[in-house]
N, C-alpha and C positions, 0 to 999 in steps of 0.2 A: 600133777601134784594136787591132792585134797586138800580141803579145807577143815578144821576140825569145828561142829558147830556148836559143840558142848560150853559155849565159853571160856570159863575159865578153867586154866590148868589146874593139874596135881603134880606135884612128884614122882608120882607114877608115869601118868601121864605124859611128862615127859624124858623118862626114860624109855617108855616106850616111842616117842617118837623120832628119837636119836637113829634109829633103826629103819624108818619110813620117810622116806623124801616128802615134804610137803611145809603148808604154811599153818599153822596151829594159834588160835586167836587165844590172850587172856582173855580181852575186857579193855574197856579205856584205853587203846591205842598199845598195849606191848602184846607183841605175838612173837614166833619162835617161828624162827625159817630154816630145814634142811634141806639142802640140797642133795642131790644124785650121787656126787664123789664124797658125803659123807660127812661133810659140814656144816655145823650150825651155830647158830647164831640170832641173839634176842634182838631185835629192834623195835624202836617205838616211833609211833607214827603222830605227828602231833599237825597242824596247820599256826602258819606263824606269817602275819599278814598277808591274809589269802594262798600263802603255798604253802604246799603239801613237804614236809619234811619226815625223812627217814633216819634217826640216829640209831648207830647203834652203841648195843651195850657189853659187848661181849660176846665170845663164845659159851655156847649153852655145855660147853663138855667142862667149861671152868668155873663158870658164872652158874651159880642156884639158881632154882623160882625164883626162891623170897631174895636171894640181892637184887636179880634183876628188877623184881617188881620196887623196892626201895629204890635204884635208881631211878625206875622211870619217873616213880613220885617226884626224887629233888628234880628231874628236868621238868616235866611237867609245872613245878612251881617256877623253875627259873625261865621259862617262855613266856609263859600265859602272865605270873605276877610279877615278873622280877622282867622280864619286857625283854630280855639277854638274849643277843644272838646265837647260841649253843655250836651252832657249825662252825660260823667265822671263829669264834673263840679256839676252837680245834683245831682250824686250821692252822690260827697264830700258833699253838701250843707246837703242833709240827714244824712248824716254820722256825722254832726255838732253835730248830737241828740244824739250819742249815744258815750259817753265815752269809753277809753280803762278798764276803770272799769267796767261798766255796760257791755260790751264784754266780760270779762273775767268772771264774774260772772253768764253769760249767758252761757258762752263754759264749763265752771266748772259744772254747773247745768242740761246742754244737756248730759253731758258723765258722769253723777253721775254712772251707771250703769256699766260704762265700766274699772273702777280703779280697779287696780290690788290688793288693800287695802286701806280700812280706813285712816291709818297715810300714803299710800302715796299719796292719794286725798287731805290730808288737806297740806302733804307737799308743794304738787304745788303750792296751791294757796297762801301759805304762803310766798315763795319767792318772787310772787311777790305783793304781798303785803309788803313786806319787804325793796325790792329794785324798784321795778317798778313804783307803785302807788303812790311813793312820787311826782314823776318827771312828771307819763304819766298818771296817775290816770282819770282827770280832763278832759285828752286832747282828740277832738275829734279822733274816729278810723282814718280817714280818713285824718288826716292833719298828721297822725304820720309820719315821715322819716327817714332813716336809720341813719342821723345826729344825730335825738335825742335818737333812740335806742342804737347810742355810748356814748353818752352823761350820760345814764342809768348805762352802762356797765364799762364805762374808771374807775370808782373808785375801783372796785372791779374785775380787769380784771385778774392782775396781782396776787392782794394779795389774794382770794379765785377762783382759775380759775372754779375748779369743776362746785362750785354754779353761777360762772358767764355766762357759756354755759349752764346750764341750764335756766338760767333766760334769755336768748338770744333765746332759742329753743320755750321757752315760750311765750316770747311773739311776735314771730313768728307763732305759732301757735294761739292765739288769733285774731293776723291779717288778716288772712286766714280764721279763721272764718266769720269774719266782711267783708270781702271779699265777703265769699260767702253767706250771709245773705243781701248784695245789700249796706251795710255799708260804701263799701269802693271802688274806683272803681280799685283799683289795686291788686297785692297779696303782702306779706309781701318780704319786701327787700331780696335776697337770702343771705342765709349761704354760697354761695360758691363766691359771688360778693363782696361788700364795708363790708358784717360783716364778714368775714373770717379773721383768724388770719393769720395778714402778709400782710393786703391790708387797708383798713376801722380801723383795730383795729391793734395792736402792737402783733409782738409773743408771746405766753406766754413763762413762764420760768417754765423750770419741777414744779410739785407741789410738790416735794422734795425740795427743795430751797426755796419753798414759805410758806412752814409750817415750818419752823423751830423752834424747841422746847427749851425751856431757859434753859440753867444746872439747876440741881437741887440746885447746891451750889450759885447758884444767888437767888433764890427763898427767902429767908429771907429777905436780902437786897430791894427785889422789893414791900414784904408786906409791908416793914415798910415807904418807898416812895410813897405808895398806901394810905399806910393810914392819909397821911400829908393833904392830904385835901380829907374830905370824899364825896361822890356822887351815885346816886343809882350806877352807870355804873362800877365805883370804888369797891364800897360793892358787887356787882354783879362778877365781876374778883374775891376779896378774897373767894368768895362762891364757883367759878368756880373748879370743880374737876373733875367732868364728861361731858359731851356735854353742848355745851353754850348752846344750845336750851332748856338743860333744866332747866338752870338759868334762862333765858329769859321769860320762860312761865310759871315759879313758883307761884303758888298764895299761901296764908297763908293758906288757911287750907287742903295743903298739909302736913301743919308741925304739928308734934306732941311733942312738948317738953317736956311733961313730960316724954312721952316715949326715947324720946332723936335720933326718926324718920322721915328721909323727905319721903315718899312712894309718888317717883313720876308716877303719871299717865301714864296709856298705851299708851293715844293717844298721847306722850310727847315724846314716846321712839321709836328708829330706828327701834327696832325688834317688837315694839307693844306688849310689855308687861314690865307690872309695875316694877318699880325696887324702893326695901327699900335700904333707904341709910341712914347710925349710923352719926347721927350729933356728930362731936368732939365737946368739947371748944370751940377751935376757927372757928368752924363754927355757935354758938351757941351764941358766942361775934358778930358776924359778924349781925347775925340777931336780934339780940337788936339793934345795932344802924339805923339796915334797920325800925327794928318797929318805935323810934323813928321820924323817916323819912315822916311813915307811911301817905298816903292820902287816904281819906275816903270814895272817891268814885271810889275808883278799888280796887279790890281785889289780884292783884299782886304786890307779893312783892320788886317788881324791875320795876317800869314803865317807859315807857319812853317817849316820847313826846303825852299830850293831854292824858295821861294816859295809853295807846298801850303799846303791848310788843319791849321792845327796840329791833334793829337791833343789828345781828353778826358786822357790822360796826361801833359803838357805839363802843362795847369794841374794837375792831382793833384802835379807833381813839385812847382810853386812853391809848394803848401800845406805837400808835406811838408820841402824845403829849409827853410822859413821856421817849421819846428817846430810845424804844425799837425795834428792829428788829424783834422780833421772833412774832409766831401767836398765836393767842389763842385757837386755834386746839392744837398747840403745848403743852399744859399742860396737856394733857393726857401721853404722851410719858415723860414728865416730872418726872411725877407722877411714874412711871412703871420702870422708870430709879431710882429713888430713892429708892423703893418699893424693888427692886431687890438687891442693892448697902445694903438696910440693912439688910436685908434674909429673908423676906415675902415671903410665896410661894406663886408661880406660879397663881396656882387654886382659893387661897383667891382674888388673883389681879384681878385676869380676873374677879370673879366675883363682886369686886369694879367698875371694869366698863363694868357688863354689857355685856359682848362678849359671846358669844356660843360657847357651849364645842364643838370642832372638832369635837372628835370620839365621836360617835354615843352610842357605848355600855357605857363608861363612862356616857355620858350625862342623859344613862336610869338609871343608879344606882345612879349618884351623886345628890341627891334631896338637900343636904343642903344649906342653904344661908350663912352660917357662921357667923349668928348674934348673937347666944346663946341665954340667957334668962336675966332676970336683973340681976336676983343674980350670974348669971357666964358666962357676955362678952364675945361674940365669937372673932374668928379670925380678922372678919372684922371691929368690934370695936374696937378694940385695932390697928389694921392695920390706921384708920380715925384717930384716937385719936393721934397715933405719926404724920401721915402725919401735922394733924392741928397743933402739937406741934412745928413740927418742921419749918414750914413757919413763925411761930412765934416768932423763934427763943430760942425755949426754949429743945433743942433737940428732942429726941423719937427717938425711935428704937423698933425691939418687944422683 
C-alpha cells in the first residue's frame, strides 16, 4: 500500500483513491485508508497522554472531505482542549446497547460449560435476578457505578450478608465481562475500593446476629398475626418450613394432595436432589387459601410481582412490617429447636430438612425417608403434623 505525499486531499483525489488500496495523508492527523476488499474509511490520528490514538470517522464511500475534515476539527478540540477521552466515551455510547441483563445472560451462557453444577448455575443467575435486575437490569453496562452497585446491595447488606457478597462478586463479574467484550470502557468497581465493607458499604455484623431465629414459643402468636391479613408473601411464610427458596419457586403441580405430598424438585434443592415433604393440616389449610388466591396464568403457587417468583426480601419485608427482628433463615433452627424440646429424633429432623447424613457408613445403610405408607404414617408424618399443629396452636407432640 502507497502512501500519498501530496498532503492534502481533493475531491478528486479521493475518488480516485476509492479505487487504489492504500493510506492517503490530509494534513494534521486525518488520512483516508483503503484497503484490498474495497473498504474505506477516514481516520484521525491524534496523541492523547503519550498514546497514539486512532479514531475513526466514518466511511469515506458516505463521509465527504469536508465533513470528515469538520470532524476531525471538533475531535481534535475535544482531546487536546476539552481534555475528553473520545474512545472511552464511544465505548460508553456502545455499551448504551447492551444491558446489565443482556451481560449477564451472555456471561451465564459463555461459562454454561464451566459450573460446577446444574443448581449452582441456575443459582447465580438467580440472585441476580432477584436482587440486581430489578434496579440494574435495564441499565446500560457501561453507565453502571459503584454508586448504584450500593444502591443494589444497602437493603440486603446487613440482613442476608452471605447472599449480598455474592450478588456483589456477581455483578462484578458481569462487569468485567462487558469490559472486556469492548461494552464498557472500564473494569468493574474493585472489591477492595468504594465496595469493600467499611469504606463504600457499612461493616457487616456477624451473620450470627443477622439470622436470628424466633423461639419457638412465639411461633403460634405470629401465625395467628400472619393470618389477620392474608397475602401470597404472608401464606408463603405460614408454608415456610424448609428453605424459603423452596416456598418461593413452588408451582402447583408439585403438590399432590391426595397423597397429602409436596415432592419438591432437584433443581429447587441445595444439594440437588428431590426432597418429599408430608403436607400436615395446616399446611394443607394454608394452600387452599393460596388456591383461592390462585392466578391463571403462572403456575406458581406464591407469585410475586408480574407473576415471577417472589424475592428472599419479600418475606424479610412481612417480618419486618409486622415488627419482627428475627430472619426467615431463622425458621429452620426454630423448627429443630421445637423438634428436639418435644423428643423427635435427631435423624427423622435432619431428614425434615433435608441435610446429609455426616458419617458415611450410616448414610450407606440409612435409605429410609421416614414417610411410611398411608395406612401406617411414618416418623416424618407425624413429625409435620405436630409441627403444623402446633404453630396453630392447637398443640402436638409425637
Amino acid at each position: 500500500m502507497g502512501v500519498n505525499p501530496m498532503g492534502k486531499l481533493t475531491a478528486l483525489a479521493v475518488k480516485a483513491a476509492l479505487a487504489n488500496p492504500g493510506t492517503y495523508q490530509d494534513g494534521d492527523g486525518l488520512f483516508l485508508k483503503v484497503d484490498k476488499r474495497g473498504g474505506a474509511s477516514w481516520l484521525l490520528r491524534l496523541q492523547r497522554d503519550g498514546k497514539r490514538q486512532d479514531i475513526g470517522l466514518g466511511s469515506a464511500k458516505l463521509v465527504k472531505l469536508a465533513e470528515a475534515r469538520q470532524k476531525a476539527s471538533e475531535l481534535r478540540k475535544a482531546i487536546k482542549v476539552d481534555r475528553r477521552d473520545v474512545l472511552a466515551e464511544r465505548k460508553d455510547a456502545a455499551a448504551a446497547k447492551v444491558t446489565f441483563r443482556d451481560a449477564a445472560l451472555q456471561y451465564h451462557a459463555a461459562n454454561e460449560a464451566g459450573w460446577k453444577s446444574d443448581v449452582y448455575a441456575r443459582q447465580w443467575l438467580a440472585t441476580l435476578e432477584n436482587y440486581a435486575f430489578p434496579k440494574l437490569g435495564d441499565e446500560p453496562t457501561g453507565a453502571i457505578t459503584a454508586a448504584d452497585i450500593i444502591d443494589v446491595l444497602t437493603p440486603i447488606w446487613q440482613e442476608i450478608p452471605e447472599t449480598a457478597r455474592q450478588v456483589r462478586n456477581r455483578i462484578c463479574t458481569v462487569l468485567d465481562f462487558a469490559h472486556a467484550k469492548g461494552w464498557r470502557s472500564r473494569e468493574a468497581p474493585s472489591g477492595n475500593g468504594s465496595l469493600k465493607a467499611g469504606r463504600g458499604l457499612p461493616r457487616q455484623l456477624k451473620s450470627r446476629e443477622n439470622r436470628k431465629a424466633m423461639p419457638y414459643v412465639a411461633v403460634p402468636g405470629f401465625i395467628t398475626a400472619l393470618q389477620r391479613k392474608p397475602s401470597y408473601s404472608r401464606l408463603a411464610l405460614e408454608l415456610l418450613i424448609a428453605r424459603s427458596q423452596e416456598v418461593r419457586l413452588a408451582t402447583w403441580d408439585e403438590f399432590d394432595l391426595k397423597e397429602r405430598l409436596w415432592t419438591v424438585p432437584a433443581d429447587h434443592m441445595k444439594r440437588g436432589k428431590a426432597h418429599m415433604v408430608p403436607l400436615s393440616g395446616a399446611a394443607r389449610e394454608v394452600l387452599a387459601k393460596a388456591h383461592a388466591f390462585r392466578i391463571m396464568d403462572t403456575e406458581l403457587v406464591f407469585p410475586g410481582v408480574a407473576g415471577k417468583p417472589m424475592s428472599d426480601m419479600t418475606l424479610l419485608k412481612v417480618m419486618r412490617d409486622m415488627g419482627e427482628p428475627f430472619h426467615v433463615h431463622g425458621f429452620r433452627s426454630t423448627f429443630t429447636d421445637w423438634a428436639a424440646n418435644e423428643g423427635f429424633a435427631d435423624a427423622v429432623v435432619e431428614a425434615a430438612l433435608a441435610h446429609k447424613t455426616p458419617d458415611a457408613v450410616q448414610a450407606a445403610y440409612r435409605r429410609t425417608t421416614y414417610l411410611g405408607t398411608p395406612g401406617k404414617p411414618g416418623a416424618r408424618v407425624k413429625l409435620m403434623e405436630a409441627w403444623g399443629a402446633y404453630c396453630l396452636g392447637r398443640g402436638g407432640g409425637p
